[in-house]
MARFIGU-853044 format. One record per residue (C-alpha): residue number from 1; residue in three letters; x, y, z. Coordinates in steps of 0.02 Angstrom, whole numbers, always signed. Layout:
% MARFIGU-853044
<pt n="NUM" res="ala" u="X" v="Y" w="Z"/>
...
This chain:
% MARFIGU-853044
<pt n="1" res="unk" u="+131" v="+165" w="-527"/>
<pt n="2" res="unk" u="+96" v="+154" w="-713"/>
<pt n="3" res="unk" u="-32" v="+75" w="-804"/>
<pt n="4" res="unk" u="+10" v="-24" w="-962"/>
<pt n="5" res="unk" u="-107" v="+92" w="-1064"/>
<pt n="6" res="unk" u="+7" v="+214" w="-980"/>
<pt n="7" res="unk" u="+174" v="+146" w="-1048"/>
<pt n="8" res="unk" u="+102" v="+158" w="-1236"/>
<pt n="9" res="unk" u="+42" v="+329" w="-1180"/>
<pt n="10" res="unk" u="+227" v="+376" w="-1161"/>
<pt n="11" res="unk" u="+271" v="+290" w="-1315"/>
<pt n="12" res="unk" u="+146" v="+379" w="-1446"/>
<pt n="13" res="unk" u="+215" v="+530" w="-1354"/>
<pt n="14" res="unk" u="+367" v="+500" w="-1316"/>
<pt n="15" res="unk" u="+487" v="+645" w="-1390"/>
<pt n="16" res="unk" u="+386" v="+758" w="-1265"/>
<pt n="17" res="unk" u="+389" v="+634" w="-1109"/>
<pt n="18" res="unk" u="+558" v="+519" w="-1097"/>
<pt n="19" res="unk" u="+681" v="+645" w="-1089"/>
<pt n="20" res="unk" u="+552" v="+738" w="-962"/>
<pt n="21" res="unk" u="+516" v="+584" w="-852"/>
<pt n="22" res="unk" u="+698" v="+516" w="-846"/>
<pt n="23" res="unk" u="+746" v="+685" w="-785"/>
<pt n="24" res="unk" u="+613" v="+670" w="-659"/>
<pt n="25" res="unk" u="+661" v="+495" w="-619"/>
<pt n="26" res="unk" u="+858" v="+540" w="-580"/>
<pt n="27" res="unk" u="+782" v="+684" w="-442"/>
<pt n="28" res="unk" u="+636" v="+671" w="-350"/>
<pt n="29" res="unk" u="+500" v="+575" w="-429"/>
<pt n="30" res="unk" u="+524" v="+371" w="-448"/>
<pt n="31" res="unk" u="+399" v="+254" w="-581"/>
<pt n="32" res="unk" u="+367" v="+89" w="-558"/>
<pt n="33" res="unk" u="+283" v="-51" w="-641"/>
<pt n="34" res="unk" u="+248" v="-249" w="-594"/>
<pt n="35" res="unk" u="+284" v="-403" w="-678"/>
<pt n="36" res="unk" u="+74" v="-372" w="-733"/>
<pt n="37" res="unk" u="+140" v="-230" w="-852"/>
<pt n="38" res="unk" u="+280" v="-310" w="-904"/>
<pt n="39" res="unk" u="+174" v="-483" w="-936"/>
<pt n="40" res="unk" u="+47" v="-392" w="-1057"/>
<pt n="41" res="unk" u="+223" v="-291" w="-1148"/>
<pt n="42" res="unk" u="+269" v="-479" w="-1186"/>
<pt n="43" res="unk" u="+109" v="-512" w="-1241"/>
<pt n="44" res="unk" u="+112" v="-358" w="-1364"/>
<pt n="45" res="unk" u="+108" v="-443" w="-1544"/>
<pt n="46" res="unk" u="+190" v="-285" w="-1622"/>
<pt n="47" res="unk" u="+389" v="-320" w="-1590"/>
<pt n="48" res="unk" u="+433" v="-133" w="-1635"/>
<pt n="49" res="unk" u="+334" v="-59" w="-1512"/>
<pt n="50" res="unk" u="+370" v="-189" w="-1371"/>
<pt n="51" res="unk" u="+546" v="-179" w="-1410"/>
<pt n="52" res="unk" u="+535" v="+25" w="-1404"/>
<pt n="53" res="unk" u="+422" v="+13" w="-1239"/>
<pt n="54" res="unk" u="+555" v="-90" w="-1166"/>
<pt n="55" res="unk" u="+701" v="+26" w="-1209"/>
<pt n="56" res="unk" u="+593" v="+162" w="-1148"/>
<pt n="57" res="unk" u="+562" v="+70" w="-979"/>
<pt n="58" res="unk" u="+740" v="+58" w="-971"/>
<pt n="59" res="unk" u="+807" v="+219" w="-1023"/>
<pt n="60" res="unk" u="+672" v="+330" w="-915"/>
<pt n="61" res="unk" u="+719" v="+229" w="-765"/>
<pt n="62" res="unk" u="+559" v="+140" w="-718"/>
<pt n="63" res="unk" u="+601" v="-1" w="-579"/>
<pt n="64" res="unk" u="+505" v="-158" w="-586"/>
<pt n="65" res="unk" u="+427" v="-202" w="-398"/>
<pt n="66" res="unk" u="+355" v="-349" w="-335"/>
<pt n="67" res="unk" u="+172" v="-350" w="-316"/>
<pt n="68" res="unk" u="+78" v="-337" w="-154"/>
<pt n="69" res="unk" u="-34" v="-503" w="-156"/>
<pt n="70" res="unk" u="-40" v="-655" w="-278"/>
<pt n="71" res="unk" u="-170" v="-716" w="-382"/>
<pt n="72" res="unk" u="-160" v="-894" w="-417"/>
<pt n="73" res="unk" u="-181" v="-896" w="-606"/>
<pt n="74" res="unk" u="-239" v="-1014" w="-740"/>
<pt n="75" res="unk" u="-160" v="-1112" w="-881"/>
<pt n="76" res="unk" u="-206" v="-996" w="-1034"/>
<pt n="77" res="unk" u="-171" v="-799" w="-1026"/>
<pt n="78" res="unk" u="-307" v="-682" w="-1025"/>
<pt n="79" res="unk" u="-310" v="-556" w="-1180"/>
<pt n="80" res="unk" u="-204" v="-448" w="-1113"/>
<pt n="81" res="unk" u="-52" v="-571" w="-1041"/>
<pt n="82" res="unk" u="-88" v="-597" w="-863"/>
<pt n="83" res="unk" u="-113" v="-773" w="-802"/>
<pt n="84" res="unk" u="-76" v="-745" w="-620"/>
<pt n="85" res="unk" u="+75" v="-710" w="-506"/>
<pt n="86" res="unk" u="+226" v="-796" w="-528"/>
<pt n="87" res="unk" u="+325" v="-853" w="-375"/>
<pt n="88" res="unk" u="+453" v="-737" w="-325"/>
<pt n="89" res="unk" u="+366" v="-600" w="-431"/>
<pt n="90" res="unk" u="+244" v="-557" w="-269"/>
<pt n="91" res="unk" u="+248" v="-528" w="-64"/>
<pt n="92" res="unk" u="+130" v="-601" w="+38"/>
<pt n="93" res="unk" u="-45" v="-505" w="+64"/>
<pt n="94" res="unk" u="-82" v="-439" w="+221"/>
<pt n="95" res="unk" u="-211" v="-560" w="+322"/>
<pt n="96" res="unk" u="-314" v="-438" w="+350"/>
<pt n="97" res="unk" u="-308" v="-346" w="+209"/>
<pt n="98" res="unk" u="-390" v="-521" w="+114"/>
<pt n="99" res="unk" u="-591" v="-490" w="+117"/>
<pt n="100" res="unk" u="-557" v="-340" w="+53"/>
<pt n="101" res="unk" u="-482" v="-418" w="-100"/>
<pt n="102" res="unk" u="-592" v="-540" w="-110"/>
<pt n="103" res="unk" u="-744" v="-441" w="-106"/>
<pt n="104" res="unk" u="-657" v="-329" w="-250"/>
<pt n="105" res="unk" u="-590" v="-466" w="-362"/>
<pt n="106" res="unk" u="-746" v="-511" w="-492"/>
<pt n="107" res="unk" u="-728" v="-671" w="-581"/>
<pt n="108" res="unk" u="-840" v="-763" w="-679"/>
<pt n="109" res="unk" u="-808" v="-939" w="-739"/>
<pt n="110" res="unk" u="-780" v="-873" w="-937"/>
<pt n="111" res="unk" u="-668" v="-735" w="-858"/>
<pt n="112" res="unk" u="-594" v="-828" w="-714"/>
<pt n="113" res="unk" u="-454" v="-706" w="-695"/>
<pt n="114" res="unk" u="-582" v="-551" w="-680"/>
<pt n="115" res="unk" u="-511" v="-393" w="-634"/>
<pt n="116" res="unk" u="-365" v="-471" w="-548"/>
<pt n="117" res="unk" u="-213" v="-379" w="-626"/>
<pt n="118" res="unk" u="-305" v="-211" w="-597"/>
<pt n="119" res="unk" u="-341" v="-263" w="-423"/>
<pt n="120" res="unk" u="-155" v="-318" w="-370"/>
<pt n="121" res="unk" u="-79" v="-155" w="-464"/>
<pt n="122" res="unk" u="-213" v="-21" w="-356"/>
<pt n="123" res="unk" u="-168" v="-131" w="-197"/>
<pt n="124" res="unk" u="+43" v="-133" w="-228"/>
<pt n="125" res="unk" u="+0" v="+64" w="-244"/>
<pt n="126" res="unk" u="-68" v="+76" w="-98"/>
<pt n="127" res="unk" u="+26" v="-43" w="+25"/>
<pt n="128" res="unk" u="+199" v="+26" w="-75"/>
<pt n="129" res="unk" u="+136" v="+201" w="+0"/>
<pt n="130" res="unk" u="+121" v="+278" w="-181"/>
<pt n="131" res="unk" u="+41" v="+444" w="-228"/>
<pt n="132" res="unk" u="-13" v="+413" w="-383"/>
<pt n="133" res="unk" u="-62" v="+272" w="-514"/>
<pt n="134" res="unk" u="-72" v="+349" w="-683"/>
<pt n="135" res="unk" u="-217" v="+248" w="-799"/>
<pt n="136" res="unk" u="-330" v="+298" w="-936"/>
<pt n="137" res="unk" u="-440" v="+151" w="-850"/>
<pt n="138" res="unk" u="-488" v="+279" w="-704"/>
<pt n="139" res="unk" u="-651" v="+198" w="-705"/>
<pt n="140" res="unk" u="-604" v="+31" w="-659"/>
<pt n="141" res="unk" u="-469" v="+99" w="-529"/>
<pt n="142" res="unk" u="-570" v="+216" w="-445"/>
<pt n="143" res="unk" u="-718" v="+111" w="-393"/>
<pt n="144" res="unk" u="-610" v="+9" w="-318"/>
<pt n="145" res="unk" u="-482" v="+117" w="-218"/>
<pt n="146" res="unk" u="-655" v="+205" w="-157"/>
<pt n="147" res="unk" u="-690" v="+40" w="-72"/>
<pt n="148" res="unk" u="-516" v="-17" w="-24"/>
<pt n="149" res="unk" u="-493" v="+173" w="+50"/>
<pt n="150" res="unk" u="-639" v="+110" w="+158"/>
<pt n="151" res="unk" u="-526" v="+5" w="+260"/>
<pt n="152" res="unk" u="-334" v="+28" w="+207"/>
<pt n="153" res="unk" u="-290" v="+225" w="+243"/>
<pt n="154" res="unk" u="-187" v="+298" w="+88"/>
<pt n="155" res="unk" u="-151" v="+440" w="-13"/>
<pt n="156" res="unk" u="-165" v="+375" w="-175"/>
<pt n="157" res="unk" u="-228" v="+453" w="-319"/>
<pt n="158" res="unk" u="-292" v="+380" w="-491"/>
<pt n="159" res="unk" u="-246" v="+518" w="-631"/>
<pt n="160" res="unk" u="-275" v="+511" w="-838"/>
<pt n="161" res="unk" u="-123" v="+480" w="-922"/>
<pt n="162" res="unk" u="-104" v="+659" w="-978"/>
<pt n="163" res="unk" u="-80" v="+692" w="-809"/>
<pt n="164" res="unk" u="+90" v="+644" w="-833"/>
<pt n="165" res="unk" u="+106" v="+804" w="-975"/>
<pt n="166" res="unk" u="+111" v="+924" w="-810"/>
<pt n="167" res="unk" u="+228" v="+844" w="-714"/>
């Protein structure tokens, strides 16, 4: 899974990485995003670089997945795009799997969204069965696969976005 911080991470590099990761892509090794990433690329103010980021989405293969749980959004986006899952964008959360989420998910009434968008991309991750999600935002990631690990068994990983350099 890739971040959004991870998708301009692979455009300010991208003569090393796209022809790299779409060759990767077409064998063994498949990137995905949700309609969260793709929310804040609409969001992006600079038309270039969404434009570019969109092309590169397309021409490196990344598929688009449904998310793993909802979040009931709000009216007005947050800063970065998201505003909550939009029907037929998600699957149904697993019943047990909710205290888990809602223990994670930290809102506050002048941030009612909280850390929602992180919190649905870690948990597609995991209940997709994916290895890695690539983030420079490791620290708001890890804290909470630590916790979800607690109770959902997965092999995830949360790796810098240079990890991507090595593959």
């Amino acid at each position: 899974m890739l971040d959004t911080n991870t998708l301009d991470y692979i455009y300010d590099n991208k003569i090393n990485l796209v022809s790299k990761l779409r060759n990767l892509a077409k064998k063994h090794i498949h990137l995905y995003i949700t309609h969260i990433q793709q929310d804040e690329i609409n969001k992006m103010i600079d038309k270039d670089k969404k434009n570019c980021i969109n092309k590169i989405i397309s021409n490196i293969g990344i598929r688009r997945i449904l998310t793993s749980s909802t979040i009931i959004g709000i009216n007005e986006p947050s800063k970065h795009g998201f505003i909550g899952s939009n029907i037929g964008m998600y699957e149904f959360v697993d019943d047990i799997d909710l205290p888990i989420l809602e223990k994670l998910h930290k809102y506050t009434v002048s941030n009612p969204m909280g850390n929602a968008a992180d919190l649905s991309i870690l948990y597609t991750a995991i209940k997709k069965k994916m290895h890695y999600l690539i983030t420079d935002n490791t620290s708001d990631f890890k804290p909470m696969l630590k916790e979800i690990s607690k109770s959902i068994p997965n092999y995830l990983q949360v790796q810098k976005n240079y990890y991507l350099d090595y593959l």
